[in-house]
Structures are given as structure tokens and as C-alpha cells.
KOLKOL-406649 format. One line per field, with one value per residue: x, y, z of N, C-alpha, C in turn; residue in three letters. Coordinates in steps of 0.001 Angstrom, whole numbers, plus 500000, padded with zeros to 6 digits. Last residue first. Layout:
npx	X_...
npy	Y_...
npz	Z_...
capx	X_...
capy	Y_...
capz	Z_...
cpx	X_...
cpy	Y_...
cpz	Z_...
type	ALA_...
! end
This chain:
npx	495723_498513_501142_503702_506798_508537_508106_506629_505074_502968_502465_500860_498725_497717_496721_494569_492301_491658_490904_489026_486969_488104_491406_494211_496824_500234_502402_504039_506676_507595_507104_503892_500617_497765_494735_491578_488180_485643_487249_490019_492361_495513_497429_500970_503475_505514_504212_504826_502972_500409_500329_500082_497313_495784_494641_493211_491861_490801_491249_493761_496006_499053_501180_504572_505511_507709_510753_511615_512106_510071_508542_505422_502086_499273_496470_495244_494918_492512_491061_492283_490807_488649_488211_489438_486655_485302_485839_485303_483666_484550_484959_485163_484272_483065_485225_487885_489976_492590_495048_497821_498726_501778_501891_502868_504248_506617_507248_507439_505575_503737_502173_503049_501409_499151_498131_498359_496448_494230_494658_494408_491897_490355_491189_489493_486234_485945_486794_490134_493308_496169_499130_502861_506441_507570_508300_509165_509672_507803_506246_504847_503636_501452_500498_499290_496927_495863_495482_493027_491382_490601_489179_487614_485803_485182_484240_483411_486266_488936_490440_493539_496077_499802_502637_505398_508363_511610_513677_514856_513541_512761_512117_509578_508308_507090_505454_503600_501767_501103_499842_497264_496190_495618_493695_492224_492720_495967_498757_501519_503960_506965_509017_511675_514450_515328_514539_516095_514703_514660_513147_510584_510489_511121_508618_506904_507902_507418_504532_503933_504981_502897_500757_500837_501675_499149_497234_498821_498315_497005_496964_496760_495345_496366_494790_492613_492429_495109_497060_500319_502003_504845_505302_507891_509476_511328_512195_512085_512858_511505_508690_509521_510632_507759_506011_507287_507325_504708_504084_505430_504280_501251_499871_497290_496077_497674_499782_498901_501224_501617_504416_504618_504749_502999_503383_502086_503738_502504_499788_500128_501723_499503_497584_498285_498080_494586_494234_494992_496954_497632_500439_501095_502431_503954_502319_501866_499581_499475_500373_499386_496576_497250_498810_496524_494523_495023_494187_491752_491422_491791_491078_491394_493275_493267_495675_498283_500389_502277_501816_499551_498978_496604_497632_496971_494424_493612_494773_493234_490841_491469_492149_490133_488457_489352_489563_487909_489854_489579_486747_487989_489389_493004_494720_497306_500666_503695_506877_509028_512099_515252_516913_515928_512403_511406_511930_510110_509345_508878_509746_513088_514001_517025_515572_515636_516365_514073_514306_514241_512861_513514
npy	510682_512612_513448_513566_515103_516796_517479_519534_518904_517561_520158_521203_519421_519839_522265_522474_520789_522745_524895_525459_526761_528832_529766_531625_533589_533121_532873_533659_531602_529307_527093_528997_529551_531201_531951_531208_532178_532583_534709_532653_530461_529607_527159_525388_523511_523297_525520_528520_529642_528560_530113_532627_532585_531937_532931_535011_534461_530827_528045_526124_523964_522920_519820_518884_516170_513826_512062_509240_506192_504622_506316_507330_506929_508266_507531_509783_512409_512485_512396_514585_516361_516154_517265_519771_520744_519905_522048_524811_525988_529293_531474_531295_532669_530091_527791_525553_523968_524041_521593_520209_516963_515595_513036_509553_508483_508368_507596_509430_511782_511356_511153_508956_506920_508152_506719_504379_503780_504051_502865_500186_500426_500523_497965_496135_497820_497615_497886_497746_497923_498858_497174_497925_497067_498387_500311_503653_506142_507901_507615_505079_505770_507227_505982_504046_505630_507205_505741_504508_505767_506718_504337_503611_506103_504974_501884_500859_498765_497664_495079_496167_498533_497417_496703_494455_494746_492697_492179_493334_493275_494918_497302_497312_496509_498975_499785_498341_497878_501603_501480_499076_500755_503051_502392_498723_496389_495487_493934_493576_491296_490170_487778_486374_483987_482013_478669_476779_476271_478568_480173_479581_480362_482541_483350_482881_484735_486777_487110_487096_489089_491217_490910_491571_494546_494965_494203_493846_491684_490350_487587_486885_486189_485300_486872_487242_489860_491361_489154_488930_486424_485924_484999_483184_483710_480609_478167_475759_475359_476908_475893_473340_473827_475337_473721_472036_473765_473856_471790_471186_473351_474353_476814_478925_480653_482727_483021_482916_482768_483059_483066_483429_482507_479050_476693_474928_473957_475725_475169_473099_473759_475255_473498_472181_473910_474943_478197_480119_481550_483137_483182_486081_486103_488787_489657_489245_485815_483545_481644_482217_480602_478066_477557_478419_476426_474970_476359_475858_473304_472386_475755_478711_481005_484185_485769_489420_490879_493346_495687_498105_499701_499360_496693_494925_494790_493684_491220_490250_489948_488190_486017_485556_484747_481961_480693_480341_479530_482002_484225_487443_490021_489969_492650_494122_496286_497989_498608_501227_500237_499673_499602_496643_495440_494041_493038_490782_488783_487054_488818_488840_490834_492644_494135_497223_499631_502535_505744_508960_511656_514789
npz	476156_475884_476441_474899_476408_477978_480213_479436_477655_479509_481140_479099_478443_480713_480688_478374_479240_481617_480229_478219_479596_480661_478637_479725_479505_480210_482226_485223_487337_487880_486495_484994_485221_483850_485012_483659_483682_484930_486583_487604_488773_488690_487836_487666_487676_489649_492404_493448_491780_492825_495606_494663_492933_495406_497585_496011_493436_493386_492743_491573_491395_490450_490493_489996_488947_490534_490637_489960_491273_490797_487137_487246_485129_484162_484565_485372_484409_483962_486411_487444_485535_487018_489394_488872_487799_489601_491412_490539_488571_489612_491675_494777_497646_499010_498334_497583_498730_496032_495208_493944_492705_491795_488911_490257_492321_495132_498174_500442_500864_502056_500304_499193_501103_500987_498006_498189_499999_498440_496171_497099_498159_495833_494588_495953_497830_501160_503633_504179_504519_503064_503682_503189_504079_506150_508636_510337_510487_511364_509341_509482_511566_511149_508656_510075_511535_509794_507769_508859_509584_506882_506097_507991_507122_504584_505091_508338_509554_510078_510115_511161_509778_508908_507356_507704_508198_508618_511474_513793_517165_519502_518483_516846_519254_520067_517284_516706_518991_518901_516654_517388_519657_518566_516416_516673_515611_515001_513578_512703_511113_509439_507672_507474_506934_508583_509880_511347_513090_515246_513676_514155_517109_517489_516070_518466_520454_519149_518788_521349_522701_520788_521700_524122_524051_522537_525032_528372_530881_532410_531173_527450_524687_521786_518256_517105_517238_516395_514375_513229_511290_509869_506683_505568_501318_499690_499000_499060_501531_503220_502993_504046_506297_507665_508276_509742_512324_512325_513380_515638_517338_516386_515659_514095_515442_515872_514090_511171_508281_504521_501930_498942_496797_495163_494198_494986_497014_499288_498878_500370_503151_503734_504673_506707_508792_509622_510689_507381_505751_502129_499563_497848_494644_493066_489730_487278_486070_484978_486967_488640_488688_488805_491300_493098_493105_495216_497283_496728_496969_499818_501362_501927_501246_499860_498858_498797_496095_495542_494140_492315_490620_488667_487563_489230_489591_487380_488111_490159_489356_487065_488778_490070_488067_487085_489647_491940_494486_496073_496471_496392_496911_496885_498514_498722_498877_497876_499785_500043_498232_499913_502234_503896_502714_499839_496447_494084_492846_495613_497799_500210_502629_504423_507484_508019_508930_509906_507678_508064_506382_505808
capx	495124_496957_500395_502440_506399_509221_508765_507781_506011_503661_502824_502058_499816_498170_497444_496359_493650_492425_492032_490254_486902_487759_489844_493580_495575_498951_502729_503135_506307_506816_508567_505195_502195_498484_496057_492870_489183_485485_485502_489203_491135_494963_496512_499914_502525_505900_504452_505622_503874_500598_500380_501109_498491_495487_495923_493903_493273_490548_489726_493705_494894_498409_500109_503395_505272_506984_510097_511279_513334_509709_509434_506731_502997_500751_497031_495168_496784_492973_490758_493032_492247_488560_488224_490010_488003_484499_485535_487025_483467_484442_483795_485648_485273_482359_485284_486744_488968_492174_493842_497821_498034_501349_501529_501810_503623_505950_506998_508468_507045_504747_501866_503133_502971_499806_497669_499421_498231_494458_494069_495819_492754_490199_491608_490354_486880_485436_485325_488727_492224_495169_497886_501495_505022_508792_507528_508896_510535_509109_506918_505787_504532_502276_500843_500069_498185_496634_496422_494456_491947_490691_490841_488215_486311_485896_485180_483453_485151_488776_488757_492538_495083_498172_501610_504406_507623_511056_512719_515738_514318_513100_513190_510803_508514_507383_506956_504587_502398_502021_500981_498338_497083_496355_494896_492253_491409_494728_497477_501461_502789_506264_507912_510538_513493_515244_514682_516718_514615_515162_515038_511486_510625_512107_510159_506743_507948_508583_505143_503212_505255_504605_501084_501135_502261_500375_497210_497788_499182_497786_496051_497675_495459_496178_496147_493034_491203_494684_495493_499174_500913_503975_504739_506522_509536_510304_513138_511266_512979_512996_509217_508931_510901_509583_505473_507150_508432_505567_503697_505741_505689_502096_500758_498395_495524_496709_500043_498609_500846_501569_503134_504978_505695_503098_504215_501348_503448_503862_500327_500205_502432_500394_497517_498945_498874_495178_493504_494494_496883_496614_499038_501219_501215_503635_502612_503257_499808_498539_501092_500507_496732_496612_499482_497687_494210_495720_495654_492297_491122_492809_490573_490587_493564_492504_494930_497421_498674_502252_503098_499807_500383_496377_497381_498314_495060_493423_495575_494693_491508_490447_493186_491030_487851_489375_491214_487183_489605_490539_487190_487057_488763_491911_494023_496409_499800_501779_505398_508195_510637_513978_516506_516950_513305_511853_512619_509933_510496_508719_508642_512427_513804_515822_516468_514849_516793_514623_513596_514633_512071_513565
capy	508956_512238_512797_514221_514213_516166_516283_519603_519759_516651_518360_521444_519955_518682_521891_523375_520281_521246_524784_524575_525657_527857_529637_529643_532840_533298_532901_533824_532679_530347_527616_528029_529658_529592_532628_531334_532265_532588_534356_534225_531100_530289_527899_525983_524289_523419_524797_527903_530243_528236_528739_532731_532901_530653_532323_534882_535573_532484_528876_527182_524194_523664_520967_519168_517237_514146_513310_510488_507275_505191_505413_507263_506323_508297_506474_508839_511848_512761_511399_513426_516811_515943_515788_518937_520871_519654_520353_523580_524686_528662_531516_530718_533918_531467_528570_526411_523825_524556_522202_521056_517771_516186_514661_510645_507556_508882_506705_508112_512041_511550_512459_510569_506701_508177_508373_505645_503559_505010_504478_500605_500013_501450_498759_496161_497058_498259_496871_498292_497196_499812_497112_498431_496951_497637_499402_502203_505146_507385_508867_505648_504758_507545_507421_503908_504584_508128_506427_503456_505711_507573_505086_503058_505884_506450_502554_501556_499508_499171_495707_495477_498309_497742_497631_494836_494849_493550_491896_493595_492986_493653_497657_497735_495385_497620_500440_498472_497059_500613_501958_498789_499021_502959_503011_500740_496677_495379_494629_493036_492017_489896_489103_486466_484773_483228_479864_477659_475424_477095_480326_479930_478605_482068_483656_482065_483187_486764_487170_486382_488313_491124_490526_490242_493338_495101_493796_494496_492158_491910_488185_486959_487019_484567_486662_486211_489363_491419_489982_488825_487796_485841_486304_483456_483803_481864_479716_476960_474250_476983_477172_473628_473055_476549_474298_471166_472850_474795_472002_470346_473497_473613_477309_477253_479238_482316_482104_483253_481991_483653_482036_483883_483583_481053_477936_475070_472805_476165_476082_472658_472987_475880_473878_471087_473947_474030_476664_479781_480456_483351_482015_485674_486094_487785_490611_489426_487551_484985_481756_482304_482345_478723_477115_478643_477058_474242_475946_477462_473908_472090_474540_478339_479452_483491_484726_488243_490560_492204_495198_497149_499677_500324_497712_495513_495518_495137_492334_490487_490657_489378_486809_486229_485843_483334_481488_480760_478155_481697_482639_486719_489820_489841_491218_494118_495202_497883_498239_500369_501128_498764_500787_497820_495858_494593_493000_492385_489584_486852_487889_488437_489913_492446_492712_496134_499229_501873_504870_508126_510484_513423
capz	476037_476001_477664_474819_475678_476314_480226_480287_477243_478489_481552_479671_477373_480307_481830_478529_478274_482015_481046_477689_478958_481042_479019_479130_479716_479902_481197_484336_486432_489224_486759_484601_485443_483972_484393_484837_483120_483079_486480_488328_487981_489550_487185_487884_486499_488608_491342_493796_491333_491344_494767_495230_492570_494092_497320_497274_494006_493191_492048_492860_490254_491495_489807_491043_488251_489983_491100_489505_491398_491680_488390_487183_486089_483823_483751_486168_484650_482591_485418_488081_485808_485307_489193_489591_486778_488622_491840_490623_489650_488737_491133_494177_496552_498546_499323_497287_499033_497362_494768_495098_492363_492686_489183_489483_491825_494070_496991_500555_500257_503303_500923_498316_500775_501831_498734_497336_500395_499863_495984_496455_499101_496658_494139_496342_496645_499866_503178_503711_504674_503674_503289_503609_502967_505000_507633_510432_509627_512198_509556_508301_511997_512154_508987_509149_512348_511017_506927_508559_510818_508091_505476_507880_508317_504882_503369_507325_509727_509809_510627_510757_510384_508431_508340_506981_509134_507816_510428_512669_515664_519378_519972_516553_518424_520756_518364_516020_519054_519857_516729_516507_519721_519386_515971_516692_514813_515590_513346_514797_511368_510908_507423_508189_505710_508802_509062_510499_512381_515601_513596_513326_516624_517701_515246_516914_520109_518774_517226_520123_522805_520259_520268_523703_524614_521967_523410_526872_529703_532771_532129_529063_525879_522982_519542_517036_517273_517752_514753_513954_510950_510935_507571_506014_503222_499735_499151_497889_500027_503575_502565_502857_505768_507499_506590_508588_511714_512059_512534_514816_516729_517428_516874_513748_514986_516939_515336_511864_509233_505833_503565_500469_496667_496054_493455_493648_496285_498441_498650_499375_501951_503720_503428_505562_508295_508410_511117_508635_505791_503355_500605_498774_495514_493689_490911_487412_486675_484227_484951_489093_488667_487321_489790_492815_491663_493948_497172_497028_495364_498882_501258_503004_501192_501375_498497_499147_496618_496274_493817_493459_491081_489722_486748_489256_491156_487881_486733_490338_490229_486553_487893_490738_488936_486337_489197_490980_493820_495211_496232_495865_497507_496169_498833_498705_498814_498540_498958_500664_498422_499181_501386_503577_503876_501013_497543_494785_492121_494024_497690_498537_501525_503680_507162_508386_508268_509747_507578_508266_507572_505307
cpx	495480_496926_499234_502101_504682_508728_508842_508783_507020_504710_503729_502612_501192_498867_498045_497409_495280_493385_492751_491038_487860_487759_489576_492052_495301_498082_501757_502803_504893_506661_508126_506435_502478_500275_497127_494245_490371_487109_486006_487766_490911_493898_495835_498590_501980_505048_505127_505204_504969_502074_500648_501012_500161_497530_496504_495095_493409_492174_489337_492153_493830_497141_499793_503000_504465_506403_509114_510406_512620_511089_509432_507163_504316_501290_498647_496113_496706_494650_491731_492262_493000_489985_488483_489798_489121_485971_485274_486506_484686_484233_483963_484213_485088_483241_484130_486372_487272_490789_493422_496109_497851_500286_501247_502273_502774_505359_506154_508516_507982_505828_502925_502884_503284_501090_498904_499112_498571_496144_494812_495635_494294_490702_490682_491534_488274_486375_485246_487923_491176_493693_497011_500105_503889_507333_507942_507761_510042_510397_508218_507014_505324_503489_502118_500790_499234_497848_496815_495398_493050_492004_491195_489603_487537_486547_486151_484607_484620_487083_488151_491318_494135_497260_500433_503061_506105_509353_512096_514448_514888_513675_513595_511953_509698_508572_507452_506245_503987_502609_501819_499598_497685_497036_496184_494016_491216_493958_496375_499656_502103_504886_507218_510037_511822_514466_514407_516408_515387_515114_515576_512428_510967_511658_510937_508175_508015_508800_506577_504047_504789_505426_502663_501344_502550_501020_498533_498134_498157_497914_497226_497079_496512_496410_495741_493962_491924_493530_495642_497807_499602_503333_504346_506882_508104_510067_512084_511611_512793_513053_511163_509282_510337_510087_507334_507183_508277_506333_504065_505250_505981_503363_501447_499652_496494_495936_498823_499069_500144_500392_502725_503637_505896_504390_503937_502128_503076_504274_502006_499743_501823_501836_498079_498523_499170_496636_494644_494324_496328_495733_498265_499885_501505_502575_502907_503222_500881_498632_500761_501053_497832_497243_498775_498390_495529_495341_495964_493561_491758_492715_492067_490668_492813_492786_495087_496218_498539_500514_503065_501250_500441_497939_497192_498100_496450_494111_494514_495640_492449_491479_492570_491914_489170_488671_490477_488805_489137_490441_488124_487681_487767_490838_493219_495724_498330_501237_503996_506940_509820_512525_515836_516360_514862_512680_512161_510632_511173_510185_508534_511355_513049_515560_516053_516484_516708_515270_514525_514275_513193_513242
cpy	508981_511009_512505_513166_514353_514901_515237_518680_519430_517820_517991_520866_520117_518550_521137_522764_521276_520784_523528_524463_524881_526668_528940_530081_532128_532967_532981_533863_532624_531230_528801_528064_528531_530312_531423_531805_531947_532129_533856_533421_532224_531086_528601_526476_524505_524017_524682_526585_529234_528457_528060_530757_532295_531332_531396_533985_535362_533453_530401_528031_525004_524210_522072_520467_517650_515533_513551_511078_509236_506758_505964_506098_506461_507691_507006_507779_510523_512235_511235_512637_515197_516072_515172_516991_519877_519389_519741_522138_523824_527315_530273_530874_533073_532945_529631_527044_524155_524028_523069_521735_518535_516894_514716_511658_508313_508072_508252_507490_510390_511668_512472_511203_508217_508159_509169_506843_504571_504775_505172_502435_500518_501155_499943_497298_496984_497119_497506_497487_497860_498976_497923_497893_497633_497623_499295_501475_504059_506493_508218_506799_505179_507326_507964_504682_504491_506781_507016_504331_504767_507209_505894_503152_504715_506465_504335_502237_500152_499793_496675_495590_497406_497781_497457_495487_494790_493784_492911_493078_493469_492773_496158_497508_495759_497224_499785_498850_497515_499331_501472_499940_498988_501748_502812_501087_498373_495988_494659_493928_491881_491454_489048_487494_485419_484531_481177_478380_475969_476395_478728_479474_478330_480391_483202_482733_482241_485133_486585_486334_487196_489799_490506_489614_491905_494193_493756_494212_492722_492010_489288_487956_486502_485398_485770_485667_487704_490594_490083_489471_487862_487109_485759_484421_483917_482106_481036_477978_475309_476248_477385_474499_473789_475252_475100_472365_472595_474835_472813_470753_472561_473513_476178_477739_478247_481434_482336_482462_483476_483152_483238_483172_483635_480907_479546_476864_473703_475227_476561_474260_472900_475101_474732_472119_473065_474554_475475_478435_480660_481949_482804_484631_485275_487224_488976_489448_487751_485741_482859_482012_482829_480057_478054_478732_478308_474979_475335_477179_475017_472618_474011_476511_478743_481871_484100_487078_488746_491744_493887_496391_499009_500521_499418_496536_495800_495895_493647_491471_491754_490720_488039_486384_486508_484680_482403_481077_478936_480954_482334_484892_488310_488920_490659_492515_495052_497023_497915_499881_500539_500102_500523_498708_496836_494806_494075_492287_490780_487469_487894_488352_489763_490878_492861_495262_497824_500779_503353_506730_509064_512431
cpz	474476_475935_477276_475646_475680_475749_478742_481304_477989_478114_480857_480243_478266_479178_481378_479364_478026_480675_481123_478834_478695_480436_479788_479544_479378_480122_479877_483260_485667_488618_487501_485147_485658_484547_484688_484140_483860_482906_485061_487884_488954_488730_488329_487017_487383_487793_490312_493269_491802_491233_493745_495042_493204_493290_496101_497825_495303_493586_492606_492008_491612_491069_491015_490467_489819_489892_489600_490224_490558_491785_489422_487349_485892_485243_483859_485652_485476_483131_484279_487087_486510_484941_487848_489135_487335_487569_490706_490547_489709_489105_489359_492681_495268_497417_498537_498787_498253_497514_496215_494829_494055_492544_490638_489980_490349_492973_495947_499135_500337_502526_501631_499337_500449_501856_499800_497625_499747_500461_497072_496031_498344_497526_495146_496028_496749_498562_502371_503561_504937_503699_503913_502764_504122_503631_506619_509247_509876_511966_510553_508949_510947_512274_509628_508970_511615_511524_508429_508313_509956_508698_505988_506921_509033_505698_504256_505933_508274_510090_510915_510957_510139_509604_507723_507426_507906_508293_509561_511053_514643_518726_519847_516987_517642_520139_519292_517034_517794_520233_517732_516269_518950_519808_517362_516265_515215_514878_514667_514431_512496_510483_508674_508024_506187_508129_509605_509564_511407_514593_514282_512732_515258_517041_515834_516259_518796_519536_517826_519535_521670_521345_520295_522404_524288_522601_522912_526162_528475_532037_532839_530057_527122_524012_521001_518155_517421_518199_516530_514025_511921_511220_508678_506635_504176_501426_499273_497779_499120_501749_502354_502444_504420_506415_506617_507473_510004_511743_511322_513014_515959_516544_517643_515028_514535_516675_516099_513095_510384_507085_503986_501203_498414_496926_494361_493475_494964_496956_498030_498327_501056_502745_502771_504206_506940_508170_510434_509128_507009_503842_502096_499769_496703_494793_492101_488586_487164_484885_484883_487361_488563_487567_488731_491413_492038_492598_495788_496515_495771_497664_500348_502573_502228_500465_499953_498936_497011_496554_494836_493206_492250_490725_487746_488544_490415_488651_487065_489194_490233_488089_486963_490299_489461_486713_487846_490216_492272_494264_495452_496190_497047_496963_497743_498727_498921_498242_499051_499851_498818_498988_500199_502911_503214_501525_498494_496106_492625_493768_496110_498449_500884_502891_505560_507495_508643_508762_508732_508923_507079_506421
type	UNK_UNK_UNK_UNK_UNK_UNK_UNK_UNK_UNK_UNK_UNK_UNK_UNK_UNK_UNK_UNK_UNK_UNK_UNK_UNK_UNK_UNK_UNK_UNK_UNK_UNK_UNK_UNK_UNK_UNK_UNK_UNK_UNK_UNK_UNK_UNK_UNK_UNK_UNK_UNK_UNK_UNK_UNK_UNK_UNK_UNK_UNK_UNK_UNK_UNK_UNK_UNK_UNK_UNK_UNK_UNK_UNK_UNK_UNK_UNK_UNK_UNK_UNK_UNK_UNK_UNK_UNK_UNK_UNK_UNK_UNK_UNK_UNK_UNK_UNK_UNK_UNK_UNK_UNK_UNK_UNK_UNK_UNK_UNK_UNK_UNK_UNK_UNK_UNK_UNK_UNK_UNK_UNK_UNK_UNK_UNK_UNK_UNK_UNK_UNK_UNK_UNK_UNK_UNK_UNK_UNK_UNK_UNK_UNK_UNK_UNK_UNK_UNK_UNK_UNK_UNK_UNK_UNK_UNK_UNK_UNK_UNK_UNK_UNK_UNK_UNK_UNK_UNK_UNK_UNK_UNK_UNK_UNK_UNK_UNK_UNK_UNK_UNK_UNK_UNK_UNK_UNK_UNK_UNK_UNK_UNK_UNK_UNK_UNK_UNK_UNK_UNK_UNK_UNK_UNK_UNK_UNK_UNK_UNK_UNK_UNK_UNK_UNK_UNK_UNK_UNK_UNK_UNK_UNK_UNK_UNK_UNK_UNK_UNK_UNK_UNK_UNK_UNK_UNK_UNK_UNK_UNK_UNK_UNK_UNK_UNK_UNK_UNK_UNK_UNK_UNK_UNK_UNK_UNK_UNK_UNK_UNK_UNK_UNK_UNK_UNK_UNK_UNK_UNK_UNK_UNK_UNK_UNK_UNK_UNK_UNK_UNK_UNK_UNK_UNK_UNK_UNK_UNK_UNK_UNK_UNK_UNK_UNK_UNK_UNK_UNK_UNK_UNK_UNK_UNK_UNK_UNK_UNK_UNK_UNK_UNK_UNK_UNK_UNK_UNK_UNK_UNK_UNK_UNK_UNK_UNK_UNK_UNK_UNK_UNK_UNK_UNK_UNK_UNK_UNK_UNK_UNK_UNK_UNK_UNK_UNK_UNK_UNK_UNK_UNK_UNK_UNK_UNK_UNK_UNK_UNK_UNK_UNK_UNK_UNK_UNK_UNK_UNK_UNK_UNK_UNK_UNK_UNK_UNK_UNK_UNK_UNK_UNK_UNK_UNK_UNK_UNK_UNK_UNK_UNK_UNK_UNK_UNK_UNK_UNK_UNK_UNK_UNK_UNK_UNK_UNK_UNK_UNK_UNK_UNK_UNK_UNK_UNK_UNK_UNK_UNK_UNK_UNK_UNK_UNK_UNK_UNK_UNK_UNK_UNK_UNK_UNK_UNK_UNK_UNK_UNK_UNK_UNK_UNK_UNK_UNK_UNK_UNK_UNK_UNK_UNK_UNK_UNK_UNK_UNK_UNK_UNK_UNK_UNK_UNK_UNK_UNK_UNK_UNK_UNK_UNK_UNK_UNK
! end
């Protein structure tokens, strides 16, 4: 079990962080806020995919004031993305978002700072101080992490000088090694709730690569309260690669465990084919987060396809033309090719006393 620290916790909308809270996922909608029937098109996709927090770039006063629209037509809270312009951080909170979030390497005079905590402090909602390594204010010796985390914990003390406390902190760079090490820093310094991500990932693959090793890393140690998997891809292929991760480390269940093997020259039926037709067909069932989920095992020869299947809840371990399905680590018949995947999913639904088709 990966003992999680025990951040501070708090509110964004409806969705609580930190303490023993499930860590959540966030995302960005990628489009001109001001367009609100683009970014509530967005935004009900992304939730629909189990996003649970999504950021809005607030580059102008329309960004900030098509707030109000998008904020009737979608459940998930939305958090202001505030650069340069503190006044647009009030008028943000003015049009109802859930959460600030300040970069201290552009808004950074204290009067200013002063004003938007006021606001927020009024509204009851909490800022992110949210660093970039691309953004941060170098110090001559001092590495990245370093200063990000001097960064961040100035700006939280000016904060608290004003009395607020309600603080989401993020310490991102653009490699894996700055940003695990500003995390771990920083751990040693607070109690805040932490939100992870790699920035400027780079390439769609290579850039889920290297987010799930930093992210990864840090999960495991217990550290992070929310996660954005930042991509140059769409936004729902960002909520794909968190839930990917979250499940793999066992912290958030979300769907069927599916266990598949590689293939391999022995494999004489087109798993890849039955696999992908298999996650199309359970793409839509969603637990809670409290249920353990079904774990498949869908294996394309005798070598290890059996001894796999057996330690699943369902299984199928094919030969030529055909697999032998187990249930509860036992064997319990054949299934054609053809019909495998709908057997599987029968059995699914049986063994949670209910039918699973579309």
C-alpha cells in the first residue's frame, strides 16, 4: 500500500483534496474561453471521460466574463488560469470560478496579491500557486527546484500574511528530474495540498512517457493531492493517461482491470484486435471510486495465457479458433472466436448482477 502524505485539505467547487480525499484529475480545456459554447462542448466531454477539475486560460475581460455562462452548463469546477493581469483574477472570481491560479513569475507585487487573497478569501474559494520552471526567477547557484520552491514558499508566506490559507501549490518543470525534485523539496516544507504535473512534455507519446515516470514516481511515495498529464494532444487524451496511472499504482479505480499479453509468434489469434474491441465495449462502465474492479485476463496462447486467466476474476486464454474461459481461477468452457469478447462481457455483467451492454 503507498502511504499517501497528509496534505491540508480543501475545497474546489464540490471536490475536496488533500487528507484521505482521492486524488483528482484535472485537465485544461484547450480552446478560447470567451467562445463558452466551445468550452462547454469541452468541458462535458472531459467530464464525461471522469475528469473532476478543469482549468480556463483567462487571457482578457470576455475570458473572465464568459465564466458565468460555462459555470450554469457544467458540473466539474473550474478553475481561472491567471497570467501578467492580476485585475483578471478578480473578475474571474466576480463571474463565479472555483479556484485562482497565480503564477508568481508574472504577478509577484504584494499589493496585488493582497487584493486577488481578499477576493478569493470573500468567495471562499482557494489559489494555486503554480510554478513553471520556464517562468520562475533564477538565483545565481541555485537550481531549478531550489528556486522553485523558494518561489512558491515566499508567495505562501505573503499568503498567510493576509490570512489566507486555502493554498494549492505546484512546483512543474519541463524534465522529469527538476520536477521530482522540486516535489520532494517542498514536501519537507508544508502541509499544502500538492497538484502534479509535468510541463511542456513535448510530443503526445513521449510526453505521456515522461509524465506517468515523474508523476509516477512521486505518487508512489505518496506525494499529490490532483494530477494533470499535459500533452499537445486533445484534452481527453490527458484524462486517458492520468487514469491510466492513477489504476496502475492501485490509488483510483475507474473500469475492468484488463491483463493482455504482448503476442508473440506462438499467438495464433489477433488479440490486438479482440483487446481493442474488449476496452471499446467496457469503455462506458464506471465504478465508484470505493469498488474494486473486475480484472480481465485476455492471454493469445498456453504458455502463460492459462496460469493468467486463472489468477483473474474472468479470464480467456485462446489457442487456434478458440479460448477456454475461466471463472474464480477455475475452467469453465469454451467460447468461439468469434463470440469471445461478447461471452466476456456477459460474464462481467453476471458477476456483478447486472447486463453491461450498450
Amino acid at each position: 500500500m503507498i502511504k499517501r502524505r497528509k496534505a491540508k485539505v480543501i475545497q474546489i467547487g464540490k471536490v475536496r483534496i488533500g487528507g484521505n480525499y482521492p486524488i483528482a484529475i484535472q485537465s485544461m480545456a484547450k480552446c478560447k474561453t470567451s467562445d463558452s459554447l466551445q468550452a462547454i462542448r469541452q468541458i462535458k466531454q472531459l467530464e464525461a471521460m471522469g475528469c473532476e477539475i478543469v482549468r480556463l486560460a483567462v487571457k482578457d475581460q470576455a475570458d473572465a466574463a464568459a465564466i458565468r455562462q460555462i459555470k450554469r452548463q457544467v458540473k466539474a469546477p473550474l478553475v481561472a488560469d491567471i497570467h501578467f493581469d492580476w485585475r483578471l483574477a478578480l473578475a474571474a472570481i466576480d463571474s463565479g470560478a472555483d479556484k485562482i491560479r497565480l503564477n508568481p513569475g508574472n504577478i509577484f507585487k504584494p499589493e496585488q496579491i493582497k487584493e486577488v487573497a481578499r477576493a478569493a478569501r470573500l468567495a471562499g474559494i482557494p489559489i494555486r500557486v503554480g510554478l513553471n520552471s520556464g517562468s520562475v526567477k533564477k538565483s545565481k547557484g541555485r537550481d531549478i527546484p531550489s528556486a522553485m520552491c523558494v518561489s512558491a514558499l515566499e508567495y505562501i508566506r505573503l499568503l498567510e500574511k493576509c490570512g489566507f490559507y486555502d493554498i494549492v501549490v505546484s512546483l512543474k518543470a519541463s524534465n522529469i528530474m527538476d520536477t521530482v525534485a522540486a516535489y520532494r523539496k517542498f514536501v519537507k516544507l508544508c502541509q499544502y495540498p500538492l497538484h502534479l504535473g509535468v510541463t511542456a512534455t513535448g510530443l503526445p507519446y513521449s510526453g505521456a512517457i515522461k509524465s506517468s515516470i515523474a508523476v509516477g514516481a512521486l505518487l508512489l511515495e505518496g506525494i499529490g493531492d490532483t494530477v494533470r498529464i499535459s500533452l499537445t494532444d486533445t484534452p481527453e487524451q490527458e484524462i486517458k493517461a492520468a487514469k491510466a496511472i492513477l489504476e496502475g499504482l492501485g490509488l483510483r479505480h475507474f473500469g475492468p482491470e484488463v491483463i493482455s499479453c504482448p503476442t508473440c509468434g506462438r499467438c495464433e489469434v489477433d488479440l490486438i484486435k479482440i483487446v481493442k474491441q474488449i476496452e471499446d465495449r467496457i469503455s462506458h462502465i464506471g465504478y465508484q471510486v470505493s469498488d474494486m474492479p473486475a480484472k480481465l485476463a485476455v492471454m493469445g496462447c498456453v504458455v502463460n495465457g492459462p496460469g493468467e486467466a486463472r489468477e483473474a476474476d474472468i479470464g480467456i486464454a485462446f489457442g487456434k479458433n478458440q479460448g477456454l474461459m475461466f471463472k474464480a481461477g477455475k475452467p469453465v468452457r469454451k467460447v468461439s472466436l468469434a463470440g469471445s469478447v461478447s461471452a466476456l462481457i456477459k460474464e462481467m455483467g453476471a458477476k456483478r448482477g447486472r447486463k453491461l451492454e450498450r
